[in-house]
C-alpha positions in Angstrom: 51.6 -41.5 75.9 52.4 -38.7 78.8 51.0 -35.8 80.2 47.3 -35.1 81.5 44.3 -37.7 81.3 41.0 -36.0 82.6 37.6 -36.2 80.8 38.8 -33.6 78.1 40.9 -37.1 76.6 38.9 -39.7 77.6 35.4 -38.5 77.7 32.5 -40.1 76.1 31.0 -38.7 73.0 33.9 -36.5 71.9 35.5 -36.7 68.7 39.0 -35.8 69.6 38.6 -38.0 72.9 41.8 -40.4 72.7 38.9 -43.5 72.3 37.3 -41.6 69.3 40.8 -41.4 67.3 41.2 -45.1 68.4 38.0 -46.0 66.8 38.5 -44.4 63.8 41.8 -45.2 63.4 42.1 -48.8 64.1 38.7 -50.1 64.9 36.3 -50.5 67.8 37.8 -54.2 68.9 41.5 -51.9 69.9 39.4 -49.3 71.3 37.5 -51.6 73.8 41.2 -53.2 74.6 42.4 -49.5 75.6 39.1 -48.9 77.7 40.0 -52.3 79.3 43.5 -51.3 80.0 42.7 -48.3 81.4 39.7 -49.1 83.7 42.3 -51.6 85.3 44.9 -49.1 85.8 42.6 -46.6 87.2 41.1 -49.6 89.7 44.5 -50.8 90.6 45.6 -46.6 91.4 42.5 -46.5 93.4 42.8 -49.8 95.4 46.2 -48.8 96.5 46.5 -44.4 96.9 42.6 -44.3 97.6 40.6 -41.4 96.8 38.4 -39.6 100.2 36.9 -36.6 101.1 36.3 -35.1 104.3 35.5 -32.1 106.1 38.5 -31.2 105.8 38.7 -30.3 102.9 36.1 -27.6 102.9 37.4 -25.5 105.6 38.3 -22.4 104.2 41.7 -20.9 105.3 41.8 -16.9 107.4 42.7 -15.3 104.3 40.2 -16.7 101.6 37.6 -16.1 104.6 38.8 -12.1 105.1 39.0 -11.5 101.4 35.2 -13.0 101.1 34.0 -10.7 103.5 35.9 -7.9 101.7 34.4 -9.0 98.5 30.9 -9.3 100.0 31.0 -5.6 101.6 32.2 -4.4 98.6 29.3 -5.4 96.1 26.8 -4.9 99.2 27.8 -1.3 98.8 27.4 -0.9 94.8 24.2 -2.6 95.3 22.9 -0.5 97.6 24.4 3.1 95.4 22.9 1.9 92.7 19.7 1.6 94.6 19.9 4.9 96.1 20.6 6.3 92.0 17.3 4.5 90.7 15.6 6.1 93.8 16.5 9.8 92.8 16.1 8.3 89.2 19.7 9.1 88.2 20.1 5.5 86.7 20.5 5.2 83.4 18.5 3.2 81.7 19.5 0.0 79.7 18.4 0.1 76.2 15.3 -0.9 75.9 14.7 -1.0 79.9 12.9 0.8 82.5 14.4 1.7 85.9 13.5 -1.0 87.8 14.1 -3.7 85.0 17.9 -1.5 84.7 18.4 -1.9 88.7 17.7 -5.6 88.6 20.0 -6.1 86.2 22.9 -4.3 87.6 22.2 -5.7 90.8 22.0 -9.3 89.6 25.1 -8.3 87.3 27.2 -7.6 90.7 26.2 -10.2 92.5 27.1 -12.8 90.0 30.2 -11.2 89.8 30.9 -11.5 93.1 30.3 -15.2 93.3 32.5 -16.0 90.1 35.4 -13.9 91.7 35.0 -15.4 95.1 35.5 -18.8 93.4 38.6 -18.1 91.3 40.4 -16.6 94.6 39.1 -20.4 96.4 40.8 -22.2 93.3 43.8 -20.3 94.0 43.9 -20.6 97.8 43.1 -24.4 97.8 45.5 -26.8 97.7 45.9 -29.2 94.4 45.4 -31.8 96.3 42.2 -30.6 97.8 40.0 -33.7 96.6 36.9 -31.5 95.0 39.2 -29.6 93.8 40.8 -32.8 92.3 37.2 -34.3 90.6 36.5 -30.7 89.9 39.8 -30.2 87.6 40.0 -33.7 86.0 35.9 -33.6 84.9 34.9 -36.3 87.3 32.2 -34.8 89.4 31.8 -31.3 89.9 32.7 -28.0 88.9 34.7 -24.9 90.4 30.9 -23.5 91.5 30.3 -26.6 93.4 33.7 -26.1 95.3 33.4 -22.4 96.2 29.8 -23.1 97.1 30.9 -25.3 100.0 34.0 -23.6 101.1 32.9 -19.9 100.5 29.6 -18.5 99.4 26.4 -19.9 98.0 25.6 -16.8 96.1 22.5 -15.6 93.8 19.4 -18.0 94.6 18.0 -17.1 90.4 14.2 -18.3 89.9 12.9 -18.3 86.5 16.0 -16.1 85.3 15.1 -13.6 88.0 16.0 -12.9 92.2 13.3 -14.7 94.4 10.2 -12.9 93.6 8.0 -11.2 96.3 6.2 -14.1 98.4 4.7 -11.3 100.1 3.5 -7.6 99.6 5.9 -6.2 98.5 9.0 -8.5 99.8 10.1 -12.2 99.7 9.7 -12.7 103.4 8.4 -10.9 106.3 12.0 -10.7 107.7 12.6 -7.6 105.7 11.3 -4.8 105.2 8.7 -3.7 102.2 10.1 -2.8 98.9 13.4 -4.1 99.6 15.7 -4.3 97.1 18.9 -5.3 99.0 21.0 -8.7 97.9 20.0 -10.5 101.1 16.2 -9.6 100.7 16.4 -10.8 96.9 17.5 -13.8 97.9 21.5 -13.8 97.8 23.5 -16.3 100.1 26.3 -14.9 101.5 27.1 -17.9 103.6 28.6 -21.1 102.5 27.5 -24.8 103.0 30.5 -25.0 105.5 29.5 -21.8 107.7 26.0 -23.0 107.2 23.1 -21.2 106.0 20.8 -18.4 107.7 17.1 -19.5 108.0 16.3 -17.3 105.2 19.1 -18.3 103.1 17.9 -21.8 103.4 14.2 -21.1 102.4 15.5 -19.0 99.3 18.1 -21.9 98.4 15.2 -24.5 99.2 12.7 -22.4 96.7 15.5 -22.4 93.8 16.1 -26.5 94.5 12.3 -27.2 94.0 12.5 -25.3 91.0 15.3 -27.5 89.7 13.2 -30.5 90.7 9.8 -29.2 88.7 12.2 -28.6 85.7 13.8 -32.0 85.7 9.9 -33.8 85.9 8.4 -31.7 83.3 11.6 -32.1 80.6 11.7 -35.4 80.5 8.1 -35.6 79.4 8.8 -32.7 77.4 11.7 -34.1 75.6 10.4 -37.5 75.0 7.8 -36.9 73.5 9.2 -34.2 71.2 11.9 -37.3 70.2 9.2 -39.9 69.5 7.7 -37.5 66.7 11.1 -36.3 65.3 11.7 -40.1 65.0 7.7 -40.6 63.5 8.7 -38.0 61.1 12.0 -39.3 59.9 12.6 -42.8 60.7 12.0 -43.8 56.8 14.6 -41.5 55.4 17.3 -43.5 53.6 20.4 -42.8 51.6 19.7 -44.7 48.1 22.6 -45.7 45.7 22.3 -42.4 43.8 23.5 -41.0 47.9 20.4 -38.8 47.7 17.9 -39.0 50.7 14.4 -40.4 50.4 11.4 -41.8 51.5 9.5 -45.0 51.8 7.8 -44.0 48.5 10.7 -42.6 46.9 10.1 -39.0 47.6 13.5 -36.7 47.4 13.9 -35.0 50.1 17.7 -34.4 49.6 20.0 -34.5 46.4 22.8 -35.5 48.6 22.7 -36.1 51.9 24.2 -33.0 53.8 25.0 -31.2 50.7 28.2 -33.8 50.5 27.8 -36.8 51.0 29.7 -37.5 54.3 28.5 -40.0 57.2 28.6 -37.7 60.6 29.7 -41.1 62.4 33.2 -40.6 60.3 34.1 -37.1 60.7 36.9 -35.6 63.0 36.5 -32.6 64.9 34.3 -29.6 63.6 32.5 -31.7 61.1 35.4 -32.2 58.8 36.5 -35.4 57.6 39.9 -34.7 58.4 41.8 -33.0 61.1 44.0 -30.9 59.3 46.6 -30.3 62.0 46.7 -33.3 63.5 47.4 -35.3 59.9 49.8 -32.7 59.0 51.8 -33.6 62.3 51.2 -37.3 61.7 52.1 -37.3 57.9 55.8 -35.3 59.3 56.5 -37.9 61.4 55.5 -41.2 59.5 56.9 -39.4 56.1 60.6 -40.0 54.9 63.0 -36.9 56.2 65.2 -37.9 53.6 65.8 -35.6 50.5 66.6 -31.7 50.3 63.6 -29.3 51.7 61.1 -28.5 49.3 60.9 -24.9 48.3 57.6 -23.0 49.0 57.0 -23.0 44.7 57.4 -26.5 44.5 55.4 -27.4 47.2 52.3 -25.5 46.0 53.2 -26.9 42.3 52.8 -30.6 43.9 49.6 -29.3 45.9 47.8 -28.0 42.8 49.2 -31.1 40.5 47.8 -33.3 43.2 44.7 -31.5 43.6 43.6 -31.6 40.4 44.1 -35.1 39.6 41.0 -37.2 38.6 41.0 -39.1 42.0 40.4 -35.7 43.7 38.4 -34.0 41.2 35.9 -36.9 40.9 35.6 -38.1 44.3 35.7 -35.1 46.5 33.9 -31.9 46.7 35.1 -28.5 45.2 34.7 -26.7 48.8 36.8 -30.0 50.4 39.7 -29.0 47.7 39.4 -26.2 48.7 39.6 -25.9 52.6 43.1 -28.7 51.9 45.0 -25.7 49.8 43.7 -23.3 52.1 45.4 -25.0 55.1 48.4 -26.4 53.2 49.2 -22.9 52.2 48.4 -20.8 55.9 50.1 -23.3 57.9 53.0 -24.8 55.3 53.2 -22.3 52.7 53.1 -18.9 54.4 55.6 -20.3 57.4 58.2 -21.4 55.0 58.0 -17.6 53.1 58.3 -15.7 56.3 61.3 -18.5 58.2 63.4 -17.7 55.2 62.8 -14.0 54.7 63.9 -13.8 58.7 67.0 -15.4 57.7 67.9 -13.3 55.0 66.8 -15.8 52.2 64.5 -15.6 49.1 61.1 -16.5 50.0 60.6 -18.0 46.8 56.4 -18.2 46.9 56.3 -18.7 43.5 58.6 -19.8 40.6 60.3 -16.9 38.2 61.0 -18.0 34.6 64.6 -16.4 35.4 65.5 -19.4 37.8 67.8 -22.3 36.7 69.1 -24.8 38.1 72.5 -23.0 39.6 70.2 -20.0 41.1 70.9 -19.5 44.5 67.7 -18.9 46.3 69.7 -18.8 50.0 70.9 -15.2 48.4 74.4 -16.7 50.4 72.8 -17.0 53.6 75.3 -18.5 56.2 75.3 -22.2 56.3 73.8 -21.7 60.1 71.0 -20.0 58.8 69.7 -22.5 56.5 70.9 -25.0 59.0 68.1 -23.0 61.3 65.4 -23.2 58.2 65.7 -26.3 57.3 65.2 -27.5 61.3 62.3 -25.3 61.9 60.6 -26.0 57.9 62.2 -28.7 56.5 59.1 -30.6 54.6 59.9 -33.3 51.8 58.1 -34.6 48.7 57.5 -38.1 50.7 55.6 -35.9 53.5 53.5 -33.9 51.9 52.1 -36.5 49.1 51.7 -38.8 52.3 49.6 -35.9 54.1 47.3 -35.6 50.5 46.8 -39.3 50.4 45.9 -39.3 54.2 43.5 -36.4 53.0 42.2 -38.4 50.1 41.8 -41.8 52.5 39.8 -40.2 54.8 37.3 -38.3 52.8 37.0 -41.8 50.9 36.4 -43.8 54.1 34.0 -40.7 55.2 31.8 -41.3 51.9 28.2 -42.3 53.8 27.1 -45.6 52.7 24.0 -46.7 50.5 21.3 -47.7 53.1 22.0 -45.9 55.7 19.2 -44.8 58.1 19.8 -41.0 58.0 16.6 -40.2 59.6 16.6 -42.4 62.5 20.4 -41.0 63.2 19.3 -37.4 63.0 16.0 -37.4 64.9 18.2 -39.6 67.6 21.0 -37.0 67.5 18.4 -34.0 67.8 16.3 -35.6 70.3 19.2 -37.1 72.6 21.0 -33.5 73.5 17.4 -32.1 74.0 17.1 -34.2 77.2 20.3 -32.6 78.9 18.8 -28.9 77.9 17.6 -27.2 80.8 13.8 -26.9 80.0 13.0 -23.1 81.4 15.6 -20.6 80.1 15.3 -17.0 79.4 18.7 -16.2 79.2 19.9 -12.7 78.0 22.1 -14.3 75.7 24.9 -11.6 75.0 22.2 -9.4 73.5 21.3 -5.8 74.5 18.9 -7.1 77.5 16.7 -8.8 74.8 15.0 -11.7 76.2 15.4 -14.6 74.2 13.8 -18.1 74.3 16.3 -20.7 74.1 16.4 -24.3 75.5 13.6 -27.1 75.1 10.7 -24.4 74.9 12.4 -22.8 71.5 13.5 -26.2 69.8 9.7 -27.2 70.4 8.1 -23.6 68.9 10.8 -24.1 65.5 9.7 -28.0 65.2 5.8 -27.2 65.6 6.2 -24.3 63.1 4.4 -22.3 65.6 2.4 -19.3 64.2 2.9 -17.4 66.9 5.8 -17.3 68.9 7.1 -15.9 72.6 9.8 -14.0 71.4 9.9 -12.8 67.6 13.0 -11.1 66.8 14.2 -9.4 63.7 18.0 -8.3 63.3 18.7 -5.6 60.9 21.8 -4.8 59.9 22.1 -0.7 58.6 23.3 1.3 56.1 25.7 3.4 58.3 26.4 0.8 60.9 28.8 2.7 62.8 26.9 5.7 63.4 24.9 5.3 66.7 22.9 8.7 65.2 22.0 7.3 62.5 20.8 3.8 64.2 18.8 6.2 66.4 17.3 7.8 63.3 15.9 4.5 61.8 14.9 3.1 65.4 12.5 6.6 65.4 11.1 5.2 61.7 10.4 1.8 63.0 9.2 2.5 66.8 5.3 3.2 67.2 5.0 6.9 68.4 1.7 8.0 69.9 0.4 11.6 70.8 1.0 11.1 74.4 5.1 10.7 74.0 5.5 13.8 72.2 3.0 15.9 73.4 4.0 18.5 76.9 0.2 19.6 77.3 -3.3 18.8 77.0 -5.6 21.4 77.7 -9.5 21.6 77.6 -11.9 24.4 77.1 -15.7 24.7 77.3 -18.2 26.9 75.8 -21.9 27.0 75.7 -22.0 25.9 72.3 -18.0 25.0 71.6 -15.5 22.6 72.8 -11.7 22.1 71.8 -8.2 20.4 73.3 -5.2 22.1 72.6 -2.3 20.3 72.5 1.1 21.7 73.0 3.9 19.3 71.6 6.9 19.2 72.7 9.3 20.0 69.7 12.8 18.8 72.6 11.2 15.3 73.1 10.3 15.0 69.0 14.3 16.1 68.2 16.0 13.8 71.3 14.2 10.7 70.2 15.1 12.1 66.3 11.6 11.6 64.8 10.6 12.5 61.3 7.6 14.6 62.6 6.3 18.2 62.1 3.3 19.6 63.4 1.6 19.3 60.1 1.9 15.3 60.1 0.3 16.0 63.6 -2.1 17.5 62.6 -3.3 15.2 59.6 -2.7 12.5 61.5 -5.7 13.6 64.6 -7.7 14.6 61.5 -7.8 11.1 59.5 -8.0 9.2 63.3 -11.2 7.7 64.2 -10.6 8.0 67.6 -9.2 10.3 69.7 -5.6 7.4 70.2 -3.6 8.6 67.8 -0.7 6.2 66.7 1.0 8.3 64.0 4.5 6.7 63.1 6.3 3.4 63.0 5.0 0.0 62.6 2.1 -1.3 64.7 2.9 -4.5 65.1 6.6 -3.9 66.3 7.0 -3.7 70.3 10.1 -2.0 70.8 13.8 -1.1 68.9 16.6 -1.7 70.4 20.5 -0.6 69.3 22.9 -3.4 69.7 26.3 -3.0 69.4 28.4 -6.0 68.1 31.2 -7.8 70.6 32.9 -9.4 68.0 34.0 -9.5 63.9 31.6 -11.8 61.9 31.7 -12.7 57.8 30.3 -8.9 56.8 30.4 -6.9 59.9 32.9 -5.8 62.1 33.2 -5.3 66.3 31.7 -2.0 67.1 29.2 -1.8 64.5 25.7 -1.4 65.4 22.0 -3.2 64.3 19.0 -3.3 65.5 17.3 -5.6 67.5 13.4 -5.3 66.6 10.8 -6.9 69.1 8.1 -8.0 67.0 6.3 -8.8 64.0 6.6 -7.1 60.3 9.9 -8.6 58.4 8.4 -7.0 55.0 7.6 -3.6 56.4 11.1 -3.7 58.3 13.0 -4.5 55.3 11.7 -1.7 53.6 12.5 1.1 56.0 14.8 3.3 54.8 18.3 3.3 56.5 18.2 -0.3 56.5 19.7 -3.0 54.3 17.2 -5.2 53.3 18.6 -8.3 52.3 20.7 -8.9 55.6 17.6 -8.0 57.5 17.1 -12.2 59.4 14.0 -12.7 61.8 13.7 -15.9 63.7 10.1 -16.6 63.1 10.0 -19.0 60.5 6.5 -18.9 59.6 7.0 -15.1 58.6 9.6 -15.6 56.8 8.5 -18.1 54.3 5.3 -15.8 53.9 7.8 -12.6 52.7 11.6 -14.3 51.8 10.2 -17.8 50.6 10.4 -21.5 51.3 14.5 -22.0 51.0 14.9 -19.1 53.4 12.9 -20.5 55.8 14.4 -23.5 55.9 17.8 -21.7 56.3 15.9 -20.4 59.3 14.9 -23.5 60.9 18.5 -25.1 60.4 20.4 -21.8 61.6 18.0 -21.6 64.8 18.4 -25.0 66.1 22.1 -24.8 65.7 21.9 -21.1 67.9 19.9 -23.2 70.0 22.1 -25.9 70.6 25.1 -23.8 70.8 23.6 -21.3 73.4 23.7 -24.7 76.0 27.2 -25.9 74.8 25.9 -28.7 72.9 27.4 -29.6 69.0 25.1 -31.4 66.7 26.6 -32.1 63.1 25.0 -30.0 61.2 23.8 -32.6 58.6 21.2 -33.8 60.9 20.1 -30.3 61.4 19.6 -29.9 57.6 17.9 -33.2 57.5 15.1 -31.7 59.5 15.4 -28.9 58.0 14.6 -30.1 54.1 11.7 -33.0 55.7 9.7 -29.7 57.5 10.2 -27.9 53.9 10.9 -30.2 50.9 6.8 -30.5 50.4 7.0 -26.4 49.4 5.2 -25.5 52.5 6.9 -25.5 56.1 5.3 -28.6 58.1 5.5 -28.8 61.6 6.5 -32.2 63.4 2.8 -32.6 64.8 -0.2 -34.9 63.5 -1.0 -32.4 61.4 2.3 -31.9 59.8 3.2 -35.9 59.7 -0.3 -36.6 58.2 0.4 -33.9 55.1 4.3 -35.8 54.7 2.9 -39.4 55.0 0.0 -41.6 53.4 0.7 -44.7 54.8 -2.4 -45.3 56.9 -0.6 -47.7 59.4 2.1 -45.4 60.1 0.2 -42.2 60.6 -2.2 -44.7 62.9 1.4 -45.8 65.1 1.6 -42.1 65.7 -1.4 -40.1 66.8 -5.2 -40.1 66.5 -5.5 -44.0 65.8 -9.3 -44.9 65.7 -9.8 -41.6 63.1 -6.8 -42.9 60.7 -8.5 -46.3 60.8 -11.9 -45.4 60.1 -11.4 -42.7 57.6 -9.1 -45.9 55.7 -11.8 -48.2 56.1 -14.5 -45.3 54.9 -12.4 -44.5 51.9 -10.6 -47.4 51.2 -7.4 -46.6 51.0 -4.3 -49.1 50.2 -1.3 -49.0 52.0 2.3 -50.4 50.0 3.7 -51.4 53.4 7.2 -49.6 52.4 7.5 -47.4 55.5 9.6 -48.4 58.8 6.2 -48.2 61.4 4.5 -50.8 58.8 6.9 -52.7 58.3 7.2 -53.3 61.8 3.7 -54.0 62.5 3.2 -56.6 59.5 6.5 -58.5 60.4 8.4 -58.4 57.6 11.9 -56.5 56.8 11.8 -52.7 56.3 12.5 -52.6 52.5 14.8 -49.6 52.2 17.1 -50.0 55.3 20.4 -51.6 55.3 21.1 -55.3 54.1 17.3 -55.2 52.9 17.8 -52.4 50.3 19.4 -54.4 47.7 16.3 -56.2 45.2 16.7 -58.3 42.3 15.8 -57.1 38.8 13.4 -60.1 37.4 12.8 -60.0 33.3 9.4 -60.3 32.9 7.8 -63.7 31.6 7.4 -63.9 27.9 3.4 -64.2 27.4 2.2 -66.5 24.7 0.8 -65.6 21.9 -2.8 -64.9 22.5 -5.7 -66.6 20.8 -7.7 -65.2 18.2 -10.7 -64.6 18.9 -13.9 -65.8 16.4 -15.1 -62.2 14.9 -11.1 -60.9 14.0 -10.6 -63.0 11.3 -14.0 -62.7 9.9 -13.6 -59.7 8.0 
């Protein structure tokens, strides 16, 4: 082996770490020998170069210091233009925004700006073998923040997603003046742990520390318990030899575990049993170089012989095939058509009826040239039938075994990455300054099947997606408009016996926000209105529109394109506005959308919102766990949350649901109605001491013929007749 080994190779828990392919490779006894080997080198290195860090090493040189203080002056002064502009109110606002929401987040947009530039100039000036710099790069300890917080600027103190909020009247701290809105006042920390801070620096820096502590004490009560009830919920789900996934009372919950069958544990990279690139390169240089090149014809002629040949047809899935001839014929295929149609040669994709055996398919390239081909494309019969059989192996060894514990895997694999999620975060993930709930707070709201939820979102994609006018036009239909944002003047009169308002509206304001109204609809609408509020377009139950325009290509929609982002509740009413496509209108509360779309889109929800979830903090869970929970919170027809509520709908044994919550009720109400209990389930299993019947080794039961009666007596009064 050569080249770099930092945490990106060696690191626990990934599958591409070097200890990962060992173990799947050649089997966990070689890859504790390697771990051996290498915590001895590593030991030995240390003992002998040694590894310190001083003060030293955090001394910034004159030129990182002078292009800090540039840096710093420089966003100072945006800050405070942009301040001055949402003063005169000549800021203009952020979609859905008002001024003062807009400023903060230009402000805080600058300021974080400044600290991630500051840092990348402090990589650069550093030396490499600065030792943070060192633990920083190699995935020891560390990051690039930590670095250019001691050698260069603390930055943005953020509290609750925000700037320090006013501890005062109107300011943080009485060392500034009211209504400040200036980076220092807000709680940015221009000094760095190496210059040492100010004394109001230190209090903001000390107030967004204690936040980090209250976080870590409340998640891990947070998280722990939200693990114990995934586990409650699924620790009886088994694979059975039929590979579906049931109960302890033989309910289905899946026909096949994951839609295909395939054990997580086995998989390489991305969730795919095989890494296509790194098998390809392994099957070129274990295969036999010796024979002529295949031509691209002949090698998709061997690929779709291969392919559909009874081992793959009956062992493997269609969409497994499937992704194989898809990457044989991108990265093998394609490469050899374009190499030779460079060098002047036939690319020869597929096979004419014409050809013989005496056809010259070089179309008499120089013997250079196919010299050059054959180097760069040169793939024989023994290398490619090695790299299907490789294919073949591994989707075979990645078949998931009868007995497995499926649901104690996924609730552990769900659970686990939950403790390492920050427990408070609004983040504006990406999305036109909508707030959205991610981290522990939303896994908890999709596992409870909360009714209501903090932030409901709907996502509509529209008709004429590139048209911001026309997004406008729809965002009018769905937006609640009342009297007040439309009308320029209310004006009384009184008489002795007579009273009326008159009510001037303001046709500009009705055609810049692009609203269906006339003065008619108006008029009908203060007529039929019971009181004097009248809410006369929209949908009532929808907070706000906003326009989002798409930062990159996705299956149906391209970059550029705009949909709306609908605050909110009203998935049915939404879907029928016109302007809108309905059935790629997605909300993210699950509860509505099994009430209008239906059970199996709700659990498309649930699975597609974790996984957002998970993604959002950098965390991969295979998503065959994801779908386990998914099916067990909806295979009964209704969605179930992961509560005592929901457990006690999914589950009848009486011990198990009195191992989870509410003990003394389970009991009593047994005892009152006399229920029986089969012990079959993990939890009771447990508490009687015996073996859990459907788990592993257990699983397996012998098929008894029954005894043959005898033949029974006959009574007195048959044979009297």
């Amino acid at each position: 082996m050569c080249g770099v080994m930092d945490k990106a190779t060696v690191g626990a828990g990934k599958k591409k770490s070097i200890f990962g392919v060992i173990i799947r490779d050649y089997g966990a006894n070689e890859a504790a020998i390697t771990m051996g080997r290498l915590a001895k080198l590593c030991a030995r290195w240390l003992s002998n170069i040694g590894f310190s860090l001083g003060i030293n090493d955090v001394i910034p040189g004159p030129r990182l210091r002078s292009e800090k203080d540039r840096m710093v002056e420089e966003a100072y002064a945006e800050c405070q233009e942009l301040i001055e502009k949402a003063k005169l109110g000549k800021l203009e606002n952020k979609p859905g925004c008002d001024q003062e929401q807009t400023l903060e987040a230009m402000i805080s947009g600058v300021l974080s700006k400044v600290r991630g530039d500051v840092g990348d100039i402090c990589m650069k000036e550093l030396s490499r073998y600065n030792a943070p710099i060192i633990m920083a790069t190699c995935g020891s300890k560390g990051s690039t923040i930590n670095v250019s917080q001691m050698v260069s600027c603390v930055g943005q103190q953020i509290i609750s997603g925000k700037r320090v909020p006013d501890g005062f009247q109107d300011r943080s701290l009485p060392h500034f003046p009211k209504k400040s809105k200036e980076p220092p006042a807000k709680g940015f920390v221009r000094n760095s742990f190496y210059t040492g801070l100010l004394p109001t620096e230190f209090l903001f820096h000390a107030i967004s520390g204690r936040e980090g502590l209250v976080d870590t004490a409340v998640k891990t009560a947070e998280t722990g318990y939200m693990a114990r009830r995934l586990m409650k919920a699924l620790e009886d789900l088994t694979t059975q030899y039929d590979l579906s996934v049931r109960n302890s009372v033989g309910g289905v919950v899946q026909f096949t575990f994951g839609d295909d069958g395939l054990d997580p544990a086995c998989l390489e990279g991305d969730a795919q049993p095989v890494d296509y690139a790194r098998a390809w390169s392994h099957s070129l240089a274990t295969g036999s170089r010796v024979g002529r090149s295949l031509y691209p014809y002949e090698v998709t002629e061997i690929i779709k012989a291969e392919l559909s040949s009874p081992r793959f047809q009956n062992e493997c899935t269609p969409a497994y095939i499937q992704s194989i001839e898809t990457f044989l014929r991108t990265s093998v295929v394609d490469k050899m058509a374009v190499c030779r149609d460079q060098h002047g040669m036939f690319d020869a994709i597929e096979r004419s009826e014409e050809w013989d055996d005496d056809t010259d398919l070089s179309l008499g390239a120089a013997d250079y040239e196919k010299v050059i081909v054959d180097n760069m494309t040169k793939v024989t019969e023994s290398q490619l039938r090695k790299f299907l059989d490789i294919c073949w192996t591994k989707y075979a060894k990645a078949r998931i075994e009868p007995g497995s514990t499926v649901g104690a895997v996924g609730a552990q694999s769900i659970g686990e990455p939950g403790t390492q999620m920050t427990l408070k975060t609004f983040h504006f993930a990406g999305v036109a300054s909508m707030n959205v709930t991610l981290g522990v707070p939303r896994i908890k709201e999709i596992i409870n099947a909360s009714k209501a939820i903090s932030t409901p979102i709907i996502t509509c994609r529209l008709v004429a997606s590139d048209s911001e006018t026309s997004a406008r036009i729809v965002k009018g239909r769905l937006e609640k408009t009342y009297l007040g944002d439309i009308a320029s003047v209310l004006e009384e009169a009184w008489g002795a016996s007579y009273t009326y308002v008159g009510i001037h509206i303001d046709m500009e304001a009705i055609q810049k926000l692009q609203l269906d109204i006339t003065l008619d609809d108006v008029k009908w609408a203060i007529l039929n209105s019971k009181k004097l509020k009248v809410k006369e377009h929209g949908i009532p139950t929808i907070q706000r529109a906003i326009i989002n325009v798409l930062d990159k290509d996705g299956d149906d929609c391209k970059r550029g394109d705009k949909e709306l982002l609908v605050e909110g509740y009203g998935l049915k009413e939404v879907m029928n506005t016109d302007g809108i496509i309905g059935e790629k209108t997605t909300s993210n509360h699950i509860m509505e959308v099994e009430q209008v779309l239906g059970i199996e889109a709700a659990r498309k929800t649930i699975i597609g919102e974790i996984q957002y979830t998970m993604q959002s903090h950098g965390m991969n869970v295979d998503p065959r766990h994801i779908m386990l929970l998914g099916d067990v919170m909806t295979y009964k027809g209704q969605v179930l949350g992961i509560t005592r509520f929901g457990v006690a709908k999914m589950k009848d044994s009486v011990l198990m649901l009195a191992s989870f919550e509410k003990t003394t009720d389970h009991l009593f109400d047994a005892a009152g109605y006399a229920k029986n209990d089969n012990i079959s389930g993990v939890s009771e299993s447990i508490i009687m001491g015996n073996t859990a019947e459907h788990c592993g080794t257990s699983m397996p039961a012998l098929v008894i013929p029954s005894p043959d009666l005898p033949k029974p007596k006959e009574l007195l009064f048959e044979g009297s007749l």
